[in-house]
Residue frames as a rotation matrix with the C-alpha (Angstrom) as fourth column:
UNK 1
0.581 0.814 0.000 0.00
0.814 -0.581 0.000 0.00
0.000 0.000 -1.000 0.00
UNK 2
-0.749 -0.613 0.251 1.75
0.602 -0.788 -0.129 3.76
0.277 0.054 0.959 -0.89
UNK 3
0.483 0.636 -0.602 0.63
0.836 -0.540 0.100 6.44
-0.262 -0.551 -0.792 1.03
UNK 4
-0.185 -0.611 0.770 0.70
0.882 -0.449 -0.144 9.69
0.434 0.652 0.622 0.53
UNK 5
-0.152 -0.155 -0.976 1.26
0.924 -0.373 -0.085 12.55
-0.351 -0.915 0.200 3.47
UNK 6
0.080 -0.100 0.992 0.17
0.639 -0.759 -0.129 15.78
0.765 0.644 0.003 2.33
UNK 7
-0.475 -0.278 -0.835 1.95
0.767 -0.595 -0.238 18.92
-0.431 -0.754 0.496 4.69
UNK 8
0.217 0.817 0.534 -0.65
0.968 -0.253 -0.006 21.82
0.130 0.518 -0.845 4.08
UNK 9
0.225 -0.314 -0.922 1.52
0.442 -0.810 0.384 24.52
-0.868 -0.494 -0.043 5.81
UNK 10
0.941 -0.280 0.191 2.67
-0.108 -0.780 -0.616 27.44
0.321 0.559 -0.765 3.83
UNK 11
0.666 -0.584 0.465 5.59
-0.719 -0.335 0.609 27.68
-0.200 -0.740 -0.643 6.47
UNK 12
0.395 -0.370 -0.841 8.77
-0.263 0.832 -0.489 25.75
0.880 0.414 0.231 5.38
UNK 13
-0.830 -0.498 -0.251 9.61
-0.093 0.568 -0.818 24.99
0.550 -0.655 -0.517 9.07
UNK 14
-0.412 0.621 0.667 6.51
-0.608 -0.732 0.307 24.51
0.679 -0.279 0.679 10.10
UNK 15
-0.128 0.215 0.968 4.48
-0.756 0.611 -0.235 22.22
-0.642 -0.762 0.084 12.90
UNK 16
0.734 0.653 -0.185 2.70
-0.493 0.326 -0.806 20.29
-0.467 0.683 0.562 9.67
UNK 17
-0.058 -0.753 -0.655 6.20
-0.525 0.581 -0.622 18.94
0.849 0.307 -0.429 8.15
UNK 18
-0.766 -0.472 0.437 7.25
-0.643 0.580 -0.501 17.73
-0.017 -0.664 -0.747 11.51
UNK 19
0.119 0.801 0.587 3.74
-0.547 0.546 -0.634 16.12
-0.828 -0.246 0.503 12.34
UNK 20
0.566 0.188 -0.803 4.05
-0.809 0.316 -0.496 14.75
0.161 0.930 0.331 8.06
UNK 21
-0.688 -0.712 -0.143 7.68
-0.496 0.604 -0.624 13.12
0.531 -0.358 -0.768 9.56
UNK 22
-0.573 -0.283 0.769 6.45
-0.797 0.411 -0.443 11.65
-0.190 -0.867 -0.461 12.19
UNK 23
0.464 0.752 0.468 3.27
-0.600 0.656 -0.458 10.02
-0.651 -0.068 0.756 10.89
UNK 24
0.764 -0.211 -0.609 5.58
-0.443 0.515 -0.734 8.53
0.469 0.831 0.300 7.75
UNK 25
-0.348 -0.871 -0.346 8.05
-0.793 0.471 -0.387 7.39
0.500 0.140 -0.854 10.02
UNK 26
-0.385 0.672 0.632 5.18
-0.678 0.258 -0.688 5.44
-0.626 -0.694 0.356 12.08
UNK 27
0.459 0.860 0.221 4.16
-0.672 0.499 -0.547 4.02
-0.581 0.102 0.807 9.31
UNK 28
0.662 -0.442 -0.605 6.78
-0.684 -0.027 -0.729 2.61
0.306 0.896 -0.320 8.35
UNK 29
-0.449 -0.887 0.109 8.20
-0.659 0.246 -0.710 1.30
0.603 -0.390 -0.695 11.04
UNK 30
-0.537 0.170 0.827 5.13
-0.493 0.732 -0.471 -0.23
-0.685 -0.660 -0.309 11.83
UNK 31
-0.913 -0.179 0.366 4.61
0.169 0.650 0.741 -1.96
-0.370 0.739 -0.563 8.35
UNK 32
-0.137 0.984 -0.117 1.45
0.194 -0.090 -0.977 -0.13
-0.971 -0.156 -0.179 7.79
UNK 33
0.745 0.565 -0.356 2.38
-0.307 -0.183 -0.934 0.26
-0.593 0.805 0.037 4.54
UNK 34
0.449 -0.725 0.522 4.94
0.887 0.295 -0.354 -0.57
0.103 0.622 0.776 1.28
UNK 35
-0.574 -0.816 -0.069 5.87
0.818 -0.568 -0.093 3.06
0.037 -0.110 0.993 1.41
UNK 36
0.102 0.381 -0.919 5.28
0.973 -0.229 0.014 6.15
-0.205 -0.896 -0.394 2.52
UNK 37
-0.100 -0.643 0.760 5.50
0.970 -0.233 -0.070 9.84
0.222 0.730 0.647 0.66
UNK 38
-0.050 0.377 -0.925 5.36
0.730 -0.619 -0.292 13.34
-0.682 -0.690 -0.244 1.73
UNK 39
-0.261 -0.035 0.965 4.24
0.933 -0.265 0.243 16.12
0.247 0.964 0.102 -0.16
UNK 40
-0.155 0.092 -0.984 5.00
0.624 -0.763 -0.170 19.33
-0.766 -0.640 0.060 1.52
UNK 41
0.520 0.536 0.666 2.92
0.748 -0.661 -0.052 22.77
0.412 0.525 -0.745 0.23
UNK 42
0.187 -0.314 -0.931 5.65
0.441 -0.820 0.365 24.68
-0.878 -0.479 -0.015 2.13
UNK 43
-0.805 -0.574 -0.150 6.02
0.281 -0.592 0.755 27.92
-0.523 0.565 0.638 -0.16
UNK 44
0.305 0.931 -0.203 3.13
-0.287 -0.113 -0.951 27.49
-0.908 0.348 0.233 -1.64
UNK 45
-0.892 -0.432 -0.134 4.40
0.006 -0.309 0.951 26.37
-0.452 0.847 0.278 -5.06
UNK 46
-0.313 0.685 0.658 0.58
0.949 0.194 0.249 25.80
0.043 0.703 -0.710 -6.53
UNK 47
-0.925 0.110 0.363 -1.15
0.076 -0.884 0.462 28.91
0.371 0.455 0.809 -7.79
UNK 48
-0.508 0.854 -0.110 -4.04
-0.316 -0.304 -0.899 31.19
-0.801 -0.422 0.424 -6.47
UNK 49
0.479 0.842 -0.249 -5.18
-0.074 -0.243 -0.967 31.82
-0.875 0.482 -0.054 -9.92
UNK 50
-0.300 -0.544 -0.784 -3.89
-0.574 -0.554 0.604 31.51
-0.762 0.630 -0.146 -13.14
UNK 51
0.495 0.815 -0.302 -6.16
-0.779 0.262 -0.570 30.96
-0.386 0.517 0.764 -16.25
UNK 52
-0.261 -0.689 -0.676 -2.46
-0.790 0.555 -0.261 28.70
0.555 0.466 -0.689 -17.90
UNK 53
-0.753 -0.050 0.656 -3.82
-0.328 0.892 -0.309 25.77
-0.570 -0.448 -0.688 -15.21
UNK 54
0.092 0.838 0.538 -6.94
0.067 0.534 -0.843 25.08
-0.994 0.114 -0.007 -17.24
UNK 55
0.658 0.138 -0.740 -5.07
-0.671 -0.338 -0.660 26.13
-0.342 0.931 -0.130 -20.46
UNK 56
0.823 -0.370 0.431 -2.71
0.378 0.923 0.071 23.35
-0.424 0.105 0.900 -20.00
UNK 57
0.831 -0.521 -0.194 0.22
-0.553 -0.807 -0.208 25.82
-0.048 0.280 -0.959 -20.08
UNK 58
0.440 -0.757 -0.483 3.82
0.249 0.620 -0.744 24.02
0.863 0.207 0.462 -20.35
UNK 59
-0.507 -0.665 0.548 4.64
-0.301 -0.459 -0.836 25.80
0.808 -0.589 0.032 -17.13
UNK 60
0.130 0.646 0.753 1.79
-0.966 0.253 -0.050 24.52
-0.222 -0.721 0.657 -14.98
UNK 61
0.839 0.423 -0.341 2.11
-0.426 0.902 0.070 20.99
0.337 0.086 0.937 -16.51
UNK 62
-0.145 -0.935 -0.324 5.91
0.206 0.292 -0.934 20.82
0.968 -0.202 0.150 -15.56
UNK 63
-0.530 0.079 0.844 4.41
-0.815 -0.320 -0.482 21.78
0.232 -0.944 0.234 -11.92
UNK 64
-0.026 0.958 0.285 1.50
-0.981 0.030 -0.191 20.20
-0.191 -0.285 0.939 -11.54
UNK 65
0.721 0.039 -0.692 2.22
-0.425 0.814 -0.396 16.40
0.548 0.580 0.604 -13.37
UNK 66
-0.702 -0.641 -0.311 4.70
-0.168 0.573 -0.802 15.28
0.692 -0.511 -0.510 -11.00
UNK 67
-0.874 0.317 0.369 2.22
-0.456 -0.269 -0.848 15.96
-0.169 -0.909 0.380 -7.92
UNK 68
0.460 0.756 -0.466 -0.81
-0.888 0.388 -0.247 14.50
-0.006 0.527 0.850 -10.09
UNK 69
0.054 -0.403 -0.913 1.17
-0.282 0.871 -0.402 11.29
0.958 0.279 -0.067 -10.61
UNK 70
-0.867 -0.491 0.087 2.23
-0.205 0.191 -0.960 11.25
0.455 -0.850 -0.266 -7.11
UNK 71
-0.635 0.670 0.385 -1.21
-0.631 -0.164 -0.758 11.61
-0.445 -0.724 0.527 -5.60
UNK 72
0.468 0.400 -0.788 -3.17
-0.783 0.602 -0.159 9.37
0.411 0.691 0.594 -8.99
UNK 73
-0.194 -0.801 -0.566 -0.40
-0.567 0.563 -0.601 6.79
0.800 0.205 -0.564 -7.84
UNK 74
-0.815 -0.235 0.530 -1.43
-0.495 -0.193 -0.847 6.69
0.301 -0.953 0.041 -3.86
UNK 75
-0.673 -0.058 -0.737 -3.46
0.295 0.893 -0.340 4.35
0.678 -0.447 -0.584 -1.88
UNK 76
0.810 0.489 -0.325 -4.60
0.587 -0.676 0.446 6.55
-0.002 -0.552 -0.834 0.67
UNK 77
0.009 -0.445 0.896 -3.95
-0.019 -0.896 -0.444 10.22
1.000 -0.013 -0.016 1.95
UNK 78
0.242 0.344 -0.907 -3.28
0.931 -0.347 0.117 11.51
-0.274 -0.873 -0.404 5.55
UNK 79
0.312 0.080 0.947 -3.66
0.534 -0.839 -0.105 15.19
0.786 0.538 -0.304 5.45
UNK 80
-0.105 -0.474 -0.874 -1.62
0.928 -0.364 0.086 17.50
-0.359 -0.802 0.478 8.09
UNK 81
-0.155 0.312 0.937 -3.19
0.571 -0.746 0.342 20.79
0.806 0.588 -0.063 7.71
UNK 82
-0.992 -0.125 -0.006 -2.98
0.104 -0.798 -0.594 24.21
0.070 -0.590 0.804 10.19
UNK 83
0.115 0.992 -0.056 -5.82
0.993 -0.112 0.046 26.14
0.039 -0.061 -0.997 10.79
UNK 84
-0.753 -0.475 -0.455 -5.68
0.579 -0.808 -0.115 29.64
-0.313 -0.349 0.883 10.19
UNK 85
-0.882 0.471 0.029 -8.56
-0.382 -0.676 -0.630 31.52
-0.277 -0.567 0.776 11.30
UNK 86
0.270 0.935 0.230 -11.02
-0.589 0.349 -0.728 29.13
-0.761 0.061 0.645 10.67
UNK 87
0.847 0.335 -0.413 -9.90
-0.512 0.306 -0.803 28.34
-0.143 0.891 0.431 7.24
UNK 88
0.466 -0.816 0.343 -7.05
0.587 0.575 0.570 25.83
-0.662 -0.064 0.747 6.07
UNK 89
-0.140 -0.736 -0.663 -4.41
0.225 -0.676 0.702 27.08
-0.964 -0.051 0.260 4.05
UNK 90
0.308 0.644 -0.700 -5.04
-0.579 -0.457 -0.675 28.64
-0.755 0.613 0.232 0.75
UNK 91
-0.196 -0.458 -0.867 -2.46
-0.958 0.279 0.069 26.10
0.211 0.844 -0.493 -1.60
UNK 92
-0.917 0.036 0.397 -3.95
-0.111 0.933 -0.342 23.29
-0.383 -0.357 -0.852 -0.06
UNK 93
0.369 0.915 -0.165 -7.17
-0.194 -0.098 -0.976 24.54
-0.909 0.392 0.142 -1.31
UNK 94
0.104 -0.411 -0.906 -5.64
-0.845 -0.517 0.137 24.65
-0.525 0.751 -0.401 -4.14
UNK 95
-0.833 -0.553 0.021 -4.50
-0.502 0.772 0.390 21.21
-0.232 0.314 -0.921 -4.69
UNK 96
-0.749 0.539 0.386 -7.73
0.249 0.768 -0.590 19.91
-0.615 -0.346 -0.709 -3.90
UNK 97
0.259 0.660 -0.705 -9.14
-0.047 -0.721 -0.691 22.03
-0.965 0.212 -0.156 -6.70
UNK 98
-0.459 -0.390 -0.798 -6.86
-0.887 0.165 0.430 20.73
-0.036 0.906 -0.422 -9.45
């Protein structure tokens, strides 16, 4: 089974990586799965807006097709997501919108 750990922080040191570590080394070390992948939203690299994601720009598909594979590929998800003021973070929306 391949999981797949999405970190929802903006924040590249943030709680949400560490918490991503820990749950992938857990599962791993207790054979819950074949492997185990993290996919960290620190930076934001996905876009607010930008009409080139639904035009199937060459710049968004060289983003966006690795992470599509990666998640299309996966088993299950565990999701490590802040809260900030009520709402999660805006490039996690994001993903979950492509």
């Amino acid at each position: 089974m391949h999981f797949t750990i999405i970190s929802g922080s903006h924040r590249a040191a943030s709680q949400s990586i560490k918490v991503a570590r820990f749950v992938q080394t857990t599962l791993l070390q207790n054979k819950l799965c074949d492997t185990a992948e993290i996919l960290n939203l620190a930076n934001n690299p996905l876009p607010l807006w930008d009409q080139g994601v639904w035009d199937g720009e060459e710049k968004w598909k060289q983003l966006l097709d690795p992470i599509c594979t990666q998640c299309q590929s996966s088993d299950a998800f565990v999701i490590v997501t802040p809260e900030y003021h009520g709402q999660v973070p805006a490039g996690l929306k994001n993903l979950f919108l492509r």
